[in-house]
Short mmCIF file of the C-alpha atoms (twelve columns), coordinates in Angstrom:
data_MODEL
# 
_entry.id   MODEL 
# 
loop_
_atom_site.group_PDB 
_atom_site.id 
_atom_site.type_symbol 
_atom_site.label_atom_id 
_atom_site.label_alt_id 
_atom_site.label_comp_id 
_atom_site.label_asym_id 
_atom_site.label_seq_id 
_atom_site.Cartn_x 
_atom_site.Cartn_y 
_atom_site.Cartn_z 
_atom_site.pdbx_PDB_model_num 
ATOM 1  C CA . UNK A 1  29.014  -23.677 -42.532 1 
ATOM 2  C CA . UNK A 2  28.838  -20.102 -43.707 1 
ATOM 3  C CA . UNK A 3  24.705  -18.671 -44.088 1 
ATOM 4  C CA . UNK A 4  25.656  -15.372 -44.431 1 
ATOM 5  C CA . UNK A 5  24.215  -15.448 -48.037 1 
ATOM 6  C CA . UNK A 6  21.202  -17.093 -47.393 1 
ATOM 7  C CA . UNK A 7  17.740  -15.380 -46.479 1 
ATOM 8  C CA . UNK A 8  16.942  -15.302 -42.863 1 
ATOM 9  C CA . UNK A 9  20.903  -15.273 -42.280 1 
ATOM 10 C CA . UNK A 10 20.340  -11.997 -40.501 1 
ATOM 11 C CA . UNK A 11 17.543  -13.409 -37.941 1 
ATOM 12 C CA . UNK A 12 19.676  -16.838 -37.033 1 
ATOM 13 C CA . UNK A 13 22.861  -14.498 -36.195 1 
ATOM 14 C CA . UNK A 14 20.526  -12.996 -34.031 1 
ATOM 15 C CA . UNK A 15 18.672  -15.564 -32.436 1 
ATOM 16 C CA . UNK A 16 22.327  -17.232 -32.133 1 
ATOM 17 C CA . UNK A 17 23.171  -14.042 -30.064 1 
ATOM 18 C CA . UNK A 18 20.188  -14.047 -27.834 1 
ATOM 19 C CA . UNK A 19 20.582  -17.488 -27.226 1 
ATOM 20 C CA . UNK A 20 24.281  -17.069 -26.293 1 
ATOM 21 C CA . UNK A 21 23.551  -14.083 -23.854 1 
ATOM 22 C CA . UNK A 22 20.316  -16.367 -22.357 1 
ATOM 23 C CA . UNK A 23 22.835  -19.140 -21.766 1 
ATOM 24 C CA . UNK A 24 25.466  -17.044 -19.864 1 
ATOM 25 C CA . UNK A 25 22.817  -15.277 -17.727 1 
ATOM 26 C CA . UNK A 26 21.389  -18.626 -16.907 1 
ATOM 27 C CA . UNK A 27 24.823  -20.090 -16.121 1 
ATOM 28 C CA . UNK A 28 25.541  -16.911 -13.868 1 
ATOM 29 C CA . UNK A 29 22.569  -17.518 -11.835 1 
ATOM 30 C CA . UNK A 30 23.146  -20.957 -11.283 1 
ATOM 31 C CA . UNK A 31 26.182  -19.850 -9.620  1 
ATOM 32 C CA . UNK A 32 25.068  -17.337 -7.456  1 
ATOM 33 C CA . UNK A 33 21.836  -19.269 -6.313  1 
ATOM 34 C CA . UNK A 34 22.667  -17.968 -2.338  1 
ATOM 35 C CA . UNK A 35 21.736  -14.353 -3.638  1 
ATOM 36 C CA . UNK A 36 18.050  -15.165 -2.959  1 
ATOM 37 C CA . UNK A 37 18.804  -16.699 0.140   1 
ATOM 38 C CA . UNK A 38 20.413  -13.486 1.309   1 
ATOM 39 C CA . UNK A 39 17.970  -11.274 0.366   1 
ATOM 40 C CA . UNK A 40 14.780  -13.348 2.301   1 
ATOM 41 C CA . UNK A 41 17.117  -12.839 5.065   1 
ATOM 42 C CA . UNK A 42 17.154  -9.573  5.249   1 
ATOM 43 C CA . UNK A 43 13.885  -9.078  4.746   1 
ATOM 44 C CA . UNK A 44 12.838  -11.383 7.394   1 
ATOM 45 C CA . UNK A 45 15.268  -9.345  9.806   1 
ATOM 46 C CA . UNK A 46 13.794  -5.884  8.472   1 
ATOM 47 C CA . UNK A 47 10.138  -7.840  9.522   1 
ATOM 48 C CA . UNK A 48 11.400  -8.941  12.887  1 
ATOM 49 C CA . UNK A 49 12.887  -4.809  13.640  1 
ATOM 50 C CA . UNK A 50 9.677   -3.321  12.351  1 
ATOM 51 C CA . UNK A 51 7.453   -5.712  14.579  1 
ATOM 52 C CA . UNK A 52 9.670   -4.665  17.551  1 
ATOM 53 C CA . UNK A 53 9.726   -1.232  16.819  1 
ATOM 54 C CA . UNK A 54 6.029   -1.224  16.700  1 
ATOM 55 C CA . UNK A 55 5.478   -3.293  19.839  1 
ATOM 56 C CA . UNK A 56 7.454   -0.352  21.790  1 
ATOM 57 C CA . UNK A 57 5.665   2.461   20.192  1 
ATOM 58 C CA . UNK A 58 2.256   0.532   21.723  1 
ATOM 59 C CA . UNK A 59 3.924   0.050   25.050  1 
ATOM 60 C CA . UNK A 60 4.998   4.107   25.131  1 
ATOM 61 C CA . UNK A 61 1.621   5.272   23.968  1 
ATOM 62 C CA . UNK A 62 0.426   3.186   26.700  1 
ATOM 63 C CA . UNK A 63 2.735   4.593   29.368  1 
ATOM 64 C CA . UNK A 64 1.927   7.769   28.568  1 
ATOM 65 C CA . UNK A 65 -1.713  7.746   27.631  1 
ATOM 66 C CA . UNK A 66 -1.782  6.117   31.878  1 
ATOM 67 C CA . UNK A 67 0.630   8.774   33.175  1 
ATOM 68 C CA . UNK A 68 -1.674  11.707  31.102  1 
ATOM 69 C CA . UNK A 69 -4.722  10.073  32.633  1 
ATOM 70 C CA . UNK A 70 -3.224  10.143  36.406  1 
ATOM 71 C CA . UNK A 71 -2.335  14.055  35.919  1 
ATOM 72 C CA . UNK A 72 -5.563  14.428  34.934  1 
ATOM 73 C CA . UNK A 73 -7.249  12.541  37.758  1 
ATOM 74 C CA . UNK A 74 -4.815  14.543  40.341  1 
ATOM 75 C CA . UNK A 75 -5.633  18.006  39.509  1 
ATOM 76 C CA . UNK A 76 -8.462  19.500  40.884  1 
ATOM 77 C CA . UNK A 77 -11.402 20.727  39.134  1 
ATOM 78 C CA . UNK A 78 -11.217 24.481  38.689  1 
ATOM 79 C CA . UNK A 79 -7.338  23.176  36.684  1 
ATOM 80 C CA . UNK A 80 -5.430  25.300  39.349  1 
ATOM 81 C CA . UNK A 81 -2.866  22.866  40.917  1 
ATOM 82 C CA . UNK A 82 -2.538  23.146  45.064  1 
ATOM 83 C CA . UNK A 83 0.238   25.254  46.436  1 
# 
Protein backbone atom coordinates (compact mmCIF):
# COMPACT_ATOMS: atom_id res chain seq x y z
CA UNK A 1 0.00 0.00 0.00
CA UNK A 2 1.48 3.29 -1.09
CA UNK A 3 0.85 6.46 1.88
CA UNK A 4 3.08 8.62 0.36
CA UNK A 5 0.10 10.99 -0.38
CA UNK A 6 -1.49 10.88 2.72
CA UNK A 7 -0.84 13.32 5.79
CA UNK A 8 1.44 11.98 8.39
CA UNK A 9 3.11 9.86 5.43
CA UNK A 10 6.30 11.67 6.31
CA UNK A 11 6.25 10.69 10.23
CA UNK A 12 5.30 6.73 9.53
CA UNK A 13 8.42 6.55 6.97
CA UNK A 14 10.15 7.69 9.81
CA UNK A 15 8.97 5.89 12.63
CA UNK A 16 9.24 2.80 10.06
CA UNK A 17 13.02 3.75 9.95
CA UNK A 18 13.60 4.05 13.61
CA UNK A 19 11.89 1.04 14.19
CA UNK A 20 13.97 -0.84 11.57
CA UNK A 21 17.37 0.51 12.99
CA UNK A 22 15.88 -0.39 16.85
CA UNK A 23 15.26 -3.90 15.55
CA UNK A 24 18.77 -4.52 14.06
CA UNK A 25 20.56 -3.02 17.10
CA UNK A 26 18.47 -5.21 19.28
CA UNK A 27 19.14 -8.28 17.12
CA UNK A 28 22.99 -7.38 17.21
CA UNK A 29 23.05 -7.43 20.86
CA UNK A 30 21.36 -10.50 21.26
CA UNK A 31 24.19 -11.92 19.47
CA UNK A 32 26.96 -10.60 21.14
CA UNK A 33 25.46 -11.07 24.74
CA UNK A 34 29.30 -12.44 25.99
CA UNK A 35 30.48 -8.71 25.45
CA UNK A 36 29.25 -7.91 28.99
CA UNK A 37 30.61 -10.90 30.30
CA UNK A 38 34.03 -9.86 29.07
CA UNK A 39 34.06 -6.63 30.20
CA UNK A 40 33.01 -7.61 34.23
CA UNK A 41 35.98 -9.67 33.71
CA UNK A 42 38.26 -7.38 33.23
CA UNK A 43 37.21 -5.24 35.57
CA UNK A 44 37.18 -7.73 38.25
CA UNK A 45 40.94 -8.55 37.21
CA UNK A 46 41.83 -4.66 37.13
CA UNK A 47 40.11 -4.90 41.04
CA UNK A 48 42.09 -7.94 42.00
CA UNK A 49 45.79 -5.96 40.49
CA UNK A 50 44.86 -2.74 42.19
CA UNK A 51 44.12 -4.54 45.63
CA UNK A 52 47.55 -6.26 45.23
CA UNK A 53 49.31 -3.40 44.22
CA UNK A 54 48.07 -1.61 47.20
CA UNK A 55 48.69 -4.40 49.69
CA UNK A 56 52.58 -4.11 48.63
CA UNK A 57 52.76 -0.42 48.77
CA UNK A 58 51.47 -1.00 52.73
CA UNK A 59 53.96 -3.76 53.23
CA UNK A 60 57.02 -1.31 51.71
CA UNK A 61 55.91 1.70 53.68
CA UNK A 62 56.04 -0.61 56.49
CA UNK A 63 59.53 -1.96 55.79
CA UNK A 64 60.80 1.15 55.49
CA UNK A 65 58.99 3.29 57.99
CA UNK A 66 60.82 0.05 60.62
CA UNK A 67 64.21 0.25 58.88
CA UNK A 68 63.98 4.50 59.18
CA UNK A 69 63.00 3.97 62.79
CA UNK A 70 66.10 1.48 63.58
CA UNK A 71 68.62 4.19 61.93
CA UNK A 72 67.16 6.45 64.00
CA UNK A 73 67.33 4.47 67.23
CA UNK A 74 71.18 3.55 66.28
CA UNK A 75 72.62 6.89 65.93
CA UNK A 76 73.65 8.64 68.76
CA UNK A 77 72.33 11.78 70.03
CA UNK A 78 74.54 14.67 69.02
CA UNK A 79 73.54 12.87 64.95
CA UNK A 80 77.36 12.25 64.46
CA UNK A 81 77.65 8.49 63.60
CA UNK A 82 80.78 6.52 65.52
CA UNK A 83 83.98 6.10 63.62
Amino acid sequence: MNISGLPGAEAVGYLRALLGARTARLRSAVRQRDRGASAVELAVITAVLVAIAIALLAVIKTFVTNQSNQINSNTPAGGNSPG
